[in-house]
C-alpha angles and dihedrals in degrees: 000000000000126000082240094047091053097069103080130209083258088060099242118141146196111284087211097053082039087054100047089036090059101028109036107014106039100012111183092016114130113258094235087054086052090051089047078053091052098041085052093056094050092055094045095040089244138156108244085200087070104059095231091169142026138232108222138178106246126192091226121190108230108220094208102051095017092223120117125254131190116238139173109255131196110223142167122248124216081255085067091052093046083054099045088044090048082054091059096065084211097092109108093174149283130255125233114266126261125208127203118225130316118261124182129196147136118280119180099335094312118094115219141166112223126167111254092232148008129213131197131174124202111198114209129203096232115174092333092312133094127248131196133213116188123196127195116186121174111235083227093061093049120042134102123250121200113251116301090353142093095229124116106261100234098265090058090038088046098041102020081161112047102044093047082055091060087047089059089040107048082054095052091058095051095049093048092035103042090139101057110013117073125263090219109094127249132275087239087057101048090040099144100351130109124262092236087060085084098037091260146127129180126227148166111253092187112117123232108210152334085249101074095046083053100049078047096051086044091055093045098053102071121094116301117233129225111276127202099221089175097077126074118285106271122236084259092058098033082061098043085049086043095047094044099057087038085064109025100238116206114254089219080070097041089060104041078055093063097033098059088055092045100242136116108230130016085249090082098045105118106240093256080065099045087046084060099040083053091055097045079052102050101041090039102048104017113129091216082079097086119194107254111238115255 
């Protein structure tokens, strides 16, 4: 029997794989994150064994209060993105990195000597020739500071070059593998930063239930009132329109919305519907509603 296959539809699983995955894989690490990681690799057809991901504490920006809250995130390694490539039949290999020249300065009170830059090439088996993607990433743009500071956190103090070299990698196979290898950066890369560094937030998109789209619905059915749409969006609107592209929001949703007040774009939503279209967003996609583990 497979890791994957231990891990049943009714989501028991293997006390063996349960015991090396707490005590040996991600020690310290809460039960209800280790299951996240197991419900990962059963979606992805991964070995859990393997440590294809990693569970890491992320500064996460909670779009209710604003403030920033650490929470346990699944994430890919670079290790993740070399199997997935390997899947594909179609990896022909990676070069070893080079690094540009040394440079040594102060950062945040800690001296350290770091190469300026790091480049990786991933060649690609693409209709019987090789093809190479080359990635170049500056160690400044990458590493990780400590909280509320602008020192190296120790593994980038310890390792400045390989994990810059991850860094260079990790690029490289998303550039050569769009098609099969994840967008969303690596946990090597988001070790110790904030989500919002990269313009992020994470979030649950699970909804939560029929009766919020129905107290919406409720809201947007009565008469709509005149709108000026010639004035500048209002702060109510400038945060819909925010909170619709932060989240994606389904256009099937966009336009029941209008549909039900009678009206063609969420421009012309007077503000008592946008309010509410604010509050359907935040408790159905926030990420401070945390899934409860099973």
């Amino acid at each position: 029997m497979s890791n994957i296959a231990a891990i049943n539809t009714s989501n028991e699983i293997d006390h063996h794989i349960w015991s090396a995955l707490k005590n040996s894989l991600y020690t310290g690490a809460k039960d209800e994150s280790i299951k996240m990681v197991l419900d990962y690799c059963k979606a992805a057809k991964l070995d859990p064994m393997q440590k294809p991901v990693h569970i890491v504490p992320m500064s996460v920006k909670n779009a209710l209060t604003g403030k920033y809250e650490y929470k346990d995130v699944v994430m890919a390694g670079v290790g993740l993105y070399r199997i997935q490539a390997a899947r594909s039949n179609q990896y022909a290999g990676v070069s070893e990195p080079e690094f540009g020249e040394d440079v040594t300065c102060n950062l945040g009170g800690v001296e350290i000597t770091y190469p300026k830059w790091c480049k990786v090439t991933v060649k690609k088996l693409v209709n019987n020739t090789i093809v190479e993607f080359t990635a170049k990433e500056y160690w400044l743009e990458n590493y990780a500071a400590k909280k509320d500071t602008s020192t190296p956190n120790t593994m980038w103090q310890k390792r400045p070059y390989g994990q810059l070299a991850k860094c260079a990698e990790a690029q490289a196979l998303r550039k050569a593998f769009p098609e099969i290898i994840s967008q969303q950066p690596t946990a090597e890369e988001m070790e110790g930063k904030h989500f919002n560094d990269l313009e992020m937030e994470v979030k649950n998109i699970t909804p939560k239930s029929a009766s919020i789209s129905s107290k919406l619905d409720s809201v947007l059915s009565h008469q709509e009132e005149e709108v000026d749409v010639s004035q500048e969006p209002s702060e109510t609107l400038a945060e819909l329109i925010e909170l619709i592209k932060m989240y994606n929001v389904p256009s099937s949703i966009i336009e029941k919305w209008c549909s039900k007040a009678g009206v063609e774009t969420i421009n012309h939503l007077d503000t008592e519907k946008q309010q509410a279209c604010i509050k359907y967003i935040n408790e159905q996609y926030n990420y401070s509603h945390d899934i409860e583990a099973a």
